[in-house]
C-alpha positions as CSV (number, residue, x, y, z in Angstrom):
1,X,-11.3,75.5,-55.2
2,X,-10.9,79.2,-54.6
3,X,-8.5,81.4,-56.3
4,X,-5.8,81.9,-54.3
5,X,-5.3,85.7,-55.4
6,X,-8.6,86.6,-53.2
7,X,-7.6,85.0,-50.0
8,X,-4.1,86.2,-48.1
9,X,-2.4,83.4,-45.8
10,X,-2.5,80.8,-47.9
11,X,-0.7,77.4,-47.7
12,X,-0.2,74.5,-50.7
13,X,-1.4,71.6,-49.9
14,X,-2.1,68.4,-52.1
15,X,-5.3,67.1,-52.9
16,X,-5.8,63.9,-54.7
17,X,-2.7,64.1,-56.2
18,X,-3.3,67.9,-57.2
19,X,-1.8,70.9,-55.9
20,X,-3.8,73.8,-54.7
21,X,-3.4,76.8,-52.4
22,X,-5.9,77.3,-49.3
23,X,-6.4,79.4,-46.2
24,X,-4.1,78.5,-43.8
25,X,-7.0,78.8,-41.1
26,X,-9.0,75.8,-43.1
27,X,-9.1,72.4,-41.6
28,X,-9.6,68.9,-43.6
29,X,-14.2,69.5,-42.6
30,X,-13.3,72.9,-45.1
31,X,-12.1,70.7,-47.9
32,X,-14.4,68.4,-47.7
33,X,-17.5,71.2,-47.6
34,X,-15.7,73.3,-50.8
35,X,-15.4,70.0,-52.9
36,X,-19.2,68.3,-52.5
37,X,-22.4,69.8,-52.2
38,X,-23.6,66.0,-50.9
39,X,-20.2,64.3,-49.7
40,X,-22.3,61.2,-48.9
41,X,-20.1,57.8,-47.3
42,X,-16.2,58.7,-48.4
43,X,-13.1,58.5,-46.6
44,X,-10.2,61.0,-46.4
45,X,-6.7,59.9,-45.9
46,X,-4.3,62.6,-44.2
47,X,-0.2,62.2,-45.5
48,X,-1.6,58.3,-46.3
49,X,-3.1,57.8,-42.6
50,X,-6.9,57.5,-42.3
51,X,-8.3,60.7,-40.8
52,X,-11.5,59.4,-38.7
53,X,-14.3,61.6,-39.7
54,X,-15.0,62.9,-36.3
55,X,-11.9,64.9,-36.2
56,X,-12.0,66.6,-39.6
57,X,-13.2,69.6,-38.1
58,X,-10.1,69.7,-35.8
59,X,-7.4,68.9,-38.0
60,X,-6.4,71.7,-39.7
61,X,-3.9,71.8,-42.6
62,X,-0.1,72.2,-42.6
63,X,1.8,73.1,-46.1
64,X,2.9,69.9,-48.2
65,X,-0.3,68.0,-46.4
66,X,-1.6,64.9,-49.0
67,X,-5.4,64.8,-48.7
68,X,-6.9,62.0,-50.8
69,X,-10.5,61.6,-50.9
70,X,-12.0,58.3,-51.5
71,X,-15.8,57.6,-52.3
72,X,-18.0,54.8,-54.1
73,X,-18.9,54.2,-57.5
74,X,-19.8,51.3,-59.8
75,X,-18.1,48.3,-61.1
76,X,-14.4,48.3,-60.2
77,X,-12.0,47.9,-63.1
78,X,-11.1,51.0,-63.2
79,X,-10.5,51.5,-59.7
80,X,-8.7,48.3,-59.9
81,X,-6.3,49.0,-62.8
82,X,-5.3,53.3,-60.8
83,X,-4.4,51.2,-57.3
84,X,-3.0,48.0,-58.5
85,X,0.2,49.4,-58.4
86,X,-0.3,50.3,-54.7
87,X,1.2,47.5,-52.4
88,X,-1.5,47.8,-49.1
89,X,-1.1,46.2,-45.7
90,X,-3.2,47.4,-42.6
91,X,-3.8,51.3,-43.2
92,X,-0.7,51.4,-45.0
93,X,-0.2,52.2,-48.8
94,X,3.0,51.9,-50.6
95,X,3.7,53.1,-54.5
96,X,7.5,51.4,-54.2
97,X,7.4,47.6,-53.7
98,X,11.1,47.4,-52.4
99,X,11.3,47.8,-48.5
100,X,15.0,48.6,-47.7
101,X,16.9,47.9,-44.6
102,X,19.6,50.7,-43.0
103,X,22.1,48.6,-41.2
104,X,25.8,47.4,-42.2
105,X,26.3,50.6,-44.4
106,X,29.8,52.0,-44.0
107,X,28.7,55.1,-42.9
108,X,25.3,56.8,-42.8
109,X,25.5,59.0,-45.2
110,X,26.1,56.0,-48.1
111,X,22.9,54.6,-46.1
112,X,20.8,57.9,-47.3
113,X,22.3,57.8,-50.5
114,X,21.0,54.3,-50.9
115,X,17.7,54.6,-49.7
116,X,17.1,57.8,-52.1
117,X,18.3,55.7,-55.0
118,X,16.3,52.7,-54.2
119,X,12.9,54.6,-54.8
120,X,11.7,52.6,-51.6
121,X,8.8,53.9,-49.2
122,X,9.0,52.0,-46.2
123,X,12.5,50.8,-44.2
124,X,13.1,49.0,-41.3
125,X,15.0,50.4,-38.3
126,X,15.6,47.5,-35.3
127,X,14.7,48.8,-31.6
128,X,17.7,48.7,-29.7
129,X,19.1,50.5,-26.2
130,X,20.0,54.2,-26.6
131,X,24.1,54.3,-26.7
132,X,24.6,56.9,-23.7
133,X,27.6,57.8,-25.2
134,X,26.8,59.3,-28.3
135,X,25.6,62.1,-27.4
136,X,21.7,62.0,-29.1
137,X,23.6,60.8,-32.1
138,X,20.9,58.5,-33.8
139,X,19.8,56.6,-37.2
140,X,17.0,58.9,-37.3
141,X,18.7,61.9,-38.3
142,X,20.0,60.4,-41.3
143,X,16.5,59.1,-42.3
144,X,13.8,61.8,-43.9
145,X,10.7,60.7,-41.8
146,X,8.6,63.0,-44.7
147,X,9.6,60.3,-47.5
148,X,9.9,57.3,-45.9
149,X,7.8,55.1,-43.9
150,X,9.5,53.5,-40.7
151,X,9.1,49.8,-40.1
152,X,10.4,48.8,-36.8
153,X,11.7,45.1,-36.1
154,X,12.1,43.3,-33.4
155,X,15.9,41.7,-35.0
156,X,18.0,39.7,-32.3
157,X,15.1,38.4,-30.4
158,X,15.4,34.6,-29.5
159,X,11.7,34.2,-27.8
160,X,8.0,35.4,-28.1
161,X,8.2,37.6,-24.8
162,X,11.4,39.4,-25.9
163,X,9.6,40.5,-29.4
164,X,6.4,41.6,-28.0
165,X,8.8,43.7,-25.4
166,X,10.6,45.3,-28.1
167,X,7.6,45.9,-30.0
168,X,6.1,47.5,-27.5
169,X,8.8,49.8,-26.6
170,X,8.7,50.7,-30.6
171,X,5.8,52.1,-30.3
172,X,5.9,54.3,-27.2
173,X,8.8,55.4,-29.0
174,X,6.7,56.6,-31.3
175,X,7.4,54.7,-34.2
176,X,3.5,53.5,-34.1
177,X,2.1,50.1,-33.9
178,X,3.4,48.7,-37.2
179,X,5.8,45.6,-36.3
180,X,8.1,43.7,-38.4
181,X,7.8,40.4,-36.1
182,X,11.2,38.2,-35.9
183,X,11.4,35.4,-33.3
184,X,15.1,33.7,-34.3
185,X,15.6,30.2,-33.1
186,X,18.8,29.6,-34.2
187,X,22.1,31.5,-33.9
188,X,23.6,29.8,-36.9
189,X,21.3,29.7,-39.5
190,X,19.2,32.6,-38.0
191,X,15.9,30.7,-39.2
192,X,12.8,31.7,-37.5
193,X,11.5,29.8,-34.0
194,X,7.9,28.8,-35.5
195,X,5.9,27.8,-32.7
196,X,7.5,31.1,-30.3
197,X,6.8,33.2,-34.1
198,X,3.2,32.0,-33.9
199,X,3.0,33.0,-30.5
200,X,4.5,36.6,-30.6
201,X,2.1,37.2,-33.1
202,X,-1.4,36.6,-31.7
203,X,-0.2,38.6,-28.5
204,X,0.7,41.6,-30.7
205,X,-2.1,41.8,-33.2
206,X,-4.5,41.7,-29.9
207,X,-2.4,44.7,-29.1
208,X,-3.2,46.4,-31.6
209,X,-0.7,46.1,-33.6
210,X,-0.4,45.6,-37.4
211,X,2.3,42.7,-37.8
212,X,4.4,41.7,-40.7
213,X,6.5,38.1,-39.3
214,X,9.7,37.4,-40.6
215,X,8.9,33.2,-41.4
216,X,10.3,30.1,-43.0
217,X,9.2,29.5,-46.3
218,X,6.6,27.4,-44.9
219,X,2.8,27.3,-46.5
220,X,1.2,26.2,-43.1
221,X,2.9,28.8,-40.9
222,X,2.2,31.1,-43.2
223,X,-1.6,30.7,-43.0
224,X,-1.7,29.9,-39.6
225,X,-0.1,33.7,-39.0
226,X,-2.6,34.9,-41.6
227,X,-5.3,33.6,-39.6
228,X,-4.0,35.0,-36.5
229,X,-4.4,38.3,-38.0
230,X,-0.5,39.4,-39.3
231,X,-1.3,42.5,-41.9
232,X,1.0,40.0,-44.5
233,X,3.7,37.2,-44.4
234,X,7.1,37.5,-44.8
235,X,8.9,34.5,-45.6
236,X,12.5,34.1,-46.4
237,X,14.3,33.4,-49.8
238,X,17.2,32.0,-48.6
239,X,18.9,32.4,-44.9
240,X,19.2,36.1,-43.5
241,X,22.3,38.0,-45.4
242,X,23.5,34.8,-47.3
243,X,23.0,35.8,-50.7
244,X,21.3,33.1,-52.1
245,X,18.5,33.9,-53.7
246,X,15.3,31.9,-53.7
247,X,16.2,28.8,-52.5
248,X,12.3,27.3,-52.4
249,X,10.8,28.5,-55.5
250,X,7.7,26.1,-55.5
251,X,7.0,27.0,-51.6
252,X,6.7,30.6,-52.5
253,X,4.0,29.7,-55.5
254,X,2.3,27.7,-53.0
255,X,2.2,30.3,-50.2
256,X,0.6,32.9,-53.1
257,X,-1.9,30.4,-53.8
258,X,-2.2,29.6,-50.0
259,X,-2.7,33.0,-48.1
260,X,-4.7,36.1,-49.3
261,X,-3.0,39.1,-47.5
262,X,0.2,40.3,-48.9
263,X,3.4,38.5,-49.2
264,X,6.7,40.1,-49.2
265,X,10.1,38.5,-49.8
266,X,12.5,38.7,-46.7
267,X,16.1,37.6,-46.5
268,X,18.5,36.0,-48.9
269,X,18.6,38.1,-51.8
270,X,22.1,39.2,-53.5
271,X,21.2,40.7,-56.5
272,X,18.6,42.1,-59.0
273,X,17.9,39.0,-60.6
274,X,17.0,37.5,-57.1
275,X,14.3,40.1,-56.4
276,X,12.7,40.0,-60.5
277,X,12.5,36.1,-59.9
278,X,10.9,36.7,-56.5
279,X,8.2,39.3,-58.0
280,X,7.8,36.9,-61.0
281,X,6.7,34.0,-58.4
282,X,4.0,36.0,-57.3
283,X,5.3,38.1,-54.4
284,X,3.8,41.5,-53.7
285,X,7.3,43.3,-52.6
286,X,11.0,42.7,-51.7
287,X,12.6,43.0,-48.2
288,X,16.6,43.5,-48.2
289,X,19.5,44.6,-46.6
290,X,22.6,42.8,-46.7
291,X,21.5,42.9,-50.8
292,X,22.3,46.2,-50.9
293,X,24.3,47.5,-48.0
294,X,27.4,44.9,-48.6
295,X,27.7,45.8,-52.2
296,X,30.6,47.3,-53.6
297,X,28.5,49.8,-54.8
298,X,25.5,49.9,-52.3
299,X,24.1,53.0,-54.3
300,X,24.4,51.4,-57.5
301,X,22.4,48.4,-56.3
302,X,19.8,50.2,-54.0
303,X,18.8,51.5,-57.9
304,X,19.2,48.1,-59.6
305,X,16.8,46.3,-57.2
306,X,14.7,49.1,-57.5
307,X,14.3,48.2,-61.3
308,X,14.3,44.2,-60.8
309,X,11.2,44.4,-58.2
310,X,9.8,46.3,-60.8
311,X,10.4,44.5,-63.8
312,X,9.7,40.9,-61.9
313,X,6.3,43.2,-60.6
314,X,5.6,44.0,-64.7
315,X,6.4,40.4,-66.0
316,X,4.0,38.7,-63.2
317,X,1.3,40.7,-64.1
318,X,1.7,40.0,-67.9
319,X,1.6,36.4,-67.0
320,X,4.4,34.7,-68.8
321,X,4.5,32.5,-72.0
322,X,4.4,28.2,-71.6
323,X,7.1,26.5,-71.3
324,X,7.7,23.9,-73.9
325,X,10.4,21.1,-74.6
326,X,10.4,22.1,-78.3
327,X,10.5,25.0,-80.6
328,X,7.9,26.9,-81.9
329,X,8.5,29.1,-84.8
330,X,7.9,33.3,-84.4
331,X,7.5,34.5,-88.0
332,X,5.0,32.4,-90.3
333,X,5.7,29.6,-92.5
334,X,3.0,31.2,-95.3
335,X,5.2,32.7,-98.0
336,X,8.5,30.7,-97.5
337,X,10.1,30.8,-101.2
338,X,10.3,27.2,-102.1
């Protein structure tokens, strides 16, 4: 990189996780030119969106942009072991496991307070009708769109037409064609309408959207919406803001053996414990609200889930010990004094 004391009008910008200082005047082509003699086949992701290549030369920077720079190389351990910690869906890349909800807070403010203690990346906002009288007041304001990652629902739809309607208007909205997909067929229990689920889904991933449903803990549906194209599967632990916990344990192992895209944890969860046990099953992330929101202390939990997705994340991966009916001694038997 040059050195930023010979050129005037600079701007910092992050590259590859490195910070350096560049001419304001230089677009994404610039970086790309200063770093390889020979780029040859590599990709470059702009503030974690996929820049096409045929507007590098257009895109210039802005300060606090995140460039990263992908290529090939050999093998794949390596590369394996830097992004495993990377939960991926679609075009999107999240560090934090936990997606968080913002409704049922007391106020807004507690809601920020939560969402900055629950380390999350993504969180979900429902599409609903502007309130014409509050004045422009809206969620948004209260939500930094620079650190978090905006996943619009489609919460308090009851058929397949509704939820590709308020999906659509999501994204003219502009808050882009990723889709949390729920299709409720029952006011009671809130469980999801399967068959109207399955539908909502094919007409939206045709759309071009990138779709995350909200289903039953159900192995078949949950390959049946993988192979309609959802982005991952979202089935439920228990029923939406009970509290419960995972209620199916075995389903969920048999949806991880089942699907191949991602599958995240939606609904039911009450405490810390609920979300390790969920990552421990073989989960790749958490979904929550009620979890966190209708705690005493919302804060204080938003930053204890935070720490049981992560240790549930950290014990799956280490792969636990057998069980066994009987004990098996730790320390040795050599050396025992007789």
């Amino acid at each position: 990189m040059p050195n930023s004391n010979n050129l005037p009008a600079q701007i910092e910008v992050k590259v590859n996780g490195e910070a350096h200082h560049l001419p304001k005047d230089w677009t994404v082509s610039d970086i790309v030119e200063d770093l390889l003699d020979s780029p040859g086949p590599l990709a470059v992701e702009v503030n974690r969106e996929i820049l096409r290549q045929d507007v590098w030369t257009s895109r210039k920077l802005e300060p606090g942009d995140e460039i990263e720079i992908v290529h090939f190389v050999g093998g794949g351990q390596e590369i394996r072991e830097n992004r495993s910690d990377i939960l991926t869906f679609g075009d999107y890349r999240l560090r934090s496991r936990l997606i968080v909800g913002t409704g049922k807070y007391l106020s807004n403010e507690l809601m920020q307070q939560a969402l900055e203690a629950s380390g999350a990346d993504m969180v979900t906002v429902a599409v609903r009708r502007v309130d014409l009288s509050a004045k422009g007041d809206s969620i948004l304001k209260y939500i930094d769109r620079e650190k978090f990652q905006l996943l619009p629902n489609t919460a308090g739809c009851y058929t397949a037409a509704d939820a590709v309607r308020y999906a659509r208007l999501g994204r003219e909205a502009g808050l882009s064609s990723l889709i949390k997909v729920e299709v409720i067929g029952d006011k009671k229990t809130l469980f999801p309408d399967n068959e109207a689920l399955l539908e909502a889904t094919q007409i939206l991933v045709k759309d071009g959207f990138t779709v995350l449903p909200y289903c039953n803990d159900d192995p078949i549906v949950c390959k049946k919406l993988e192979d309609l194209g959802a982005a991952a599967v979202m089935p439920l632990g228990a029923p939406i803001g009970s509290g419960l916990g995972i209620q199916n344990p075995n389903n969920i192992h048999i949806i991880r053996e089942t699907i191949s895209v991602p599958l995240i944890i939606d609904a039911g969860v009450g405490t810390a414990s609920d979300a390790a046990l969920a990552m421990e099953l073989g989960a790749d992330g958490v979904l929550m609200n009620t979890g966190i929101a209708g705690a005493a202390d919302p804060v204080c939990m938003a930053r204890a889930m935070k720490y049981g997705v992560e240790a549930g994340y950290l014990a799956y991966r280490a792969g636990r010990i057998t069980r066994k009916t009987y004990a098996t001694p730790s320390s040795p038997n050599q050396g025992l004094l007789n």
